[in-house]
N, C-alpha and C positions, 0 to 999 in steps of 0.2 A: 436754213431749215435742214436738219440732217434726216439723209438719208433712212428708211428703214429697211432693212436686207432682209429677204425670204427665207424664213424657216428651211433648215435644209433638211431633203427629203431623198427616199429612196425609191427608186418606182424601175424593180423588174421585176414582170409581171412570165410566169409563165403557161401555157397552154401548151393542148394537145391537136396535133394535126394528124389527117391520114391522110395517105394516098390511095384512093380505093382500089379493088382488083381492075377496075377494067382500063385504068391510066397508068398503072404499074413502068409500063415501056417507057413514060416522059417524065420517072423519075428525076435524073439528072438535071431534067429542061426544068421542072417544077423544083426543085432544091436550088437552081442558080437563080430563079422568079424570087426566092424566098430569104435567100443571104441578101441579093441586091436591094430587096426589101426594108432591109435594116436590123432580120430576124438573127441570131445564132442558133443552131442547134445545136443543143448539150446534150442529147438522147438519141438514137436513133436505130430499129430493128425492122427486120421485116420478118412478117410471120404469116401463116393464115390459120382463122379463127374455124370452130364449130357452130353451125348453127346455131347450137344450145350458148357457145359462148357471145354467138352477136344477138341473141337473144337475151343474156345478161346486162350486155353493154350497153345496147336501145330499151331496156328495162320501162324507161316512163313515156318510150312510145308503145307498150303491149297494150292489145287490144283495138286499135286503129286497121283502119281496110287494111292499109300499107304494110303494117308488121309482116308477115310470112315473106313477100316480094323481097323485104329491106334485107333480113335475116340472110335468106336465098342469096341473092345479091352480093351481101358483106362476105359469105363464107364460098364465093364460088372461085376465090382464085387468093394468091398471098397479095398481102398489102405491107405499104409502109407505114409505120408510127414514128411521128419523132416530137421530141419536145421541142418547142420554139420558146424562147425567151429573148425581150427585149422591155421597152417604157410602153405601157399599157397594152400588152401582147393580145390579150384577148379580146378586145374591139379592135385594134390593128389588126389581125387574121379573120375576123370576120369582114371587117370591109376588103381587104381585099380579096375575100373569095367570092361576096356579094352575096344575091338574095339565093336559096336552098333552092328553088325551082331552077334547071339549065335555061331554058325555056325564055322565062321571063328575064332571068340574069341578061340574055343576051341582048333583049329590051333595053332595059333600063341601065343597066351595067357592063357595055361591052365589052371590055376592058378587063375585069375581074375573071377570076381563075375559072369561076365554074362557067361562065359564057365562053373561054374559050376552048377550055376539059371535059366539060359537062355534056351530056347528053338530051337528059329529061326531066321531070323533077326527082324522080326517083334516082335515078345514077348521075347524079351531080358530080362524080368524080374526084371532091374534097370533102372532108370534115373539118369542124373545127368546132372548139368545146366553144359554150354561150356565158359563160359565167366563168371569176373567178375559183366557185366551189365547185362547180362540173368541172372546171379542168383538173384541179386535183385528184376529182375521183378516178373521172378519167383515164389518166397518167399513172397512179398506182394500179390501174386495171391493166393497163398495155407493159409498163414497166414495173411489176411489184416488186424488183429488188431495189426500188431505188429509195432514196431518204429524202423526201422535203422535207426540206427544216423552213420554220417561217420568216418572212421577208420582215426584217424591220422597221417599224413604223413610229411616227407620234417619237419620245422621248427617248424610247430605245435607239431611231435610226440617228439620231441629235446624239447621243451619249457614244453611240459606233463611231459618228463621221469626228466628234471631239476627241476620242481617245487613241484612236489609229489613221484616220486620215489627214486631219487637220494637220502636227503635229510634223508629220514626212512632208508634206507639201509644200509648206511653209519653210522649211526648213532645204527643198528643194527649188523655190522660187527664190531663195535670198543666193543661193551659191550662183544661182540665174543671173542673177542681177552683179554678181560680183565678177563673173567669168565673161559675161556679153559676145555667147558665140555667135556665129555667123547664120546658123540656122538655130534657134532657142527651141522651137520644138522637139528637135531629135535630139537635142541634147536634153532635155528636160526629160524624154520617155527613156536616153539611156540611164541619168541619172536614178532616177526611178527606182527603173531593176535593177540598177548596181544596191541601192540602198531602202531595198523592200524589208521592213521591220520581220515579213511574214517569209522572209527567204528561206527554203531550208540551208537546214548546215553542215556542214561534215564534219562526222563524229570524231574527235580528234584521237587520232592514233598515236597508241602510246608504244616508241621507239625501246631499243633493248634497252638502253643505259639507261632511261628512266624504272624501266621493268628493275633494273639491279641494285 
């Protein structure tokens, strides 16, 4: 019966995280919680907002008791933004921050960032976008100079992985198989980047006596 092999797929997903003003100082402690995670940061600022601007941001909480407090809150001190990416970033940063109340987080969730950052419901100490299309907007909010380009999917990410991946890999597993080092992995990652399609190159300098 042969085998059928899974569609190959590409799955990083990116989100938006903060660090609110009042956890600011467990920066460091909360970014090592976050790589160890499995997350990368590829963005990462601190700044602090205007009222008018965290009233931009929380846009489709206006009008709830809470708005003015949250507003207050977000613009009372600098925060950090960073973008996180990894495979399914955005329910992976949600569960690990847990439920938005601190309160209950610490219930139910001990364990998660806002039970152990968190204060109340209100100063829960993290964000984290809930959607793929909230994180985007997000992310160009905190970072507008950045470019997402979109993740490729369905037959684009098939047509990506057959025309640049497959191709090095394959051609990296056989020299694998022919040299049979002692450790195959480190040799296979140097191989790699010695023979990355996408390497840059040095522009080749043209010597005098070709000049003449």
């Amino acid at each position: 019966m042969q085998m059928v092999m899974p569609e190959p797929q590409i799955f990083v997903e990116r989100t938006l995280a903060l660090i609110k003003p009042d956890v600011v100082d467990k920066e460091e402690e909360i970014e090592d919680l976050i790589l160890r995670s499995g997350f990368m940061i590829i963005q990462k600022r601190k700044l602090q907002l205007s009222p008018e601007q965290c009233s931009n941001f929380y846009a489709d909480q206006y009008g709830k008791a809470f708005f003015p407090n949250l507003t207050a809150y977000m613009s009372s001190g600098p925060l950090v933004a960073m973008v996180l990416a990894r495979h399914c970033a955005v329910s992976y940063w949600q569960e690990l921050l847990g439920p938005s109340n601190s309160i209950r987080a610490r219930r139910t969730h001990p364990h998660s960032l806002r039970a152990i950052y968190g204060t109340d419901e209100l100063r829960n100490a993290l964000h984290g976008s809930l959607s793929i299309f909230s994180a985007e907007r997000e992310i160009r909010f905190m970072f507008p100079e950045v470019i997402l380009e979109p993740i490729p999917a369905g037959q684009r990410a098939r047509d990506y992985l057959n025309l640049y991946v497959k191709p090095t890999l394959l051609a990296g597993l056989t020299a694998l198989c022919k040299e049979k080092p002692a450790d195959p992995m480190t040799w296979l990652a140097d191989w790699l980047l010695e023979h990355n399609p996408n390497k840059p190159r040095l522009q080749h300098k043209i010597t005098e006596e070709e000049h003449q």
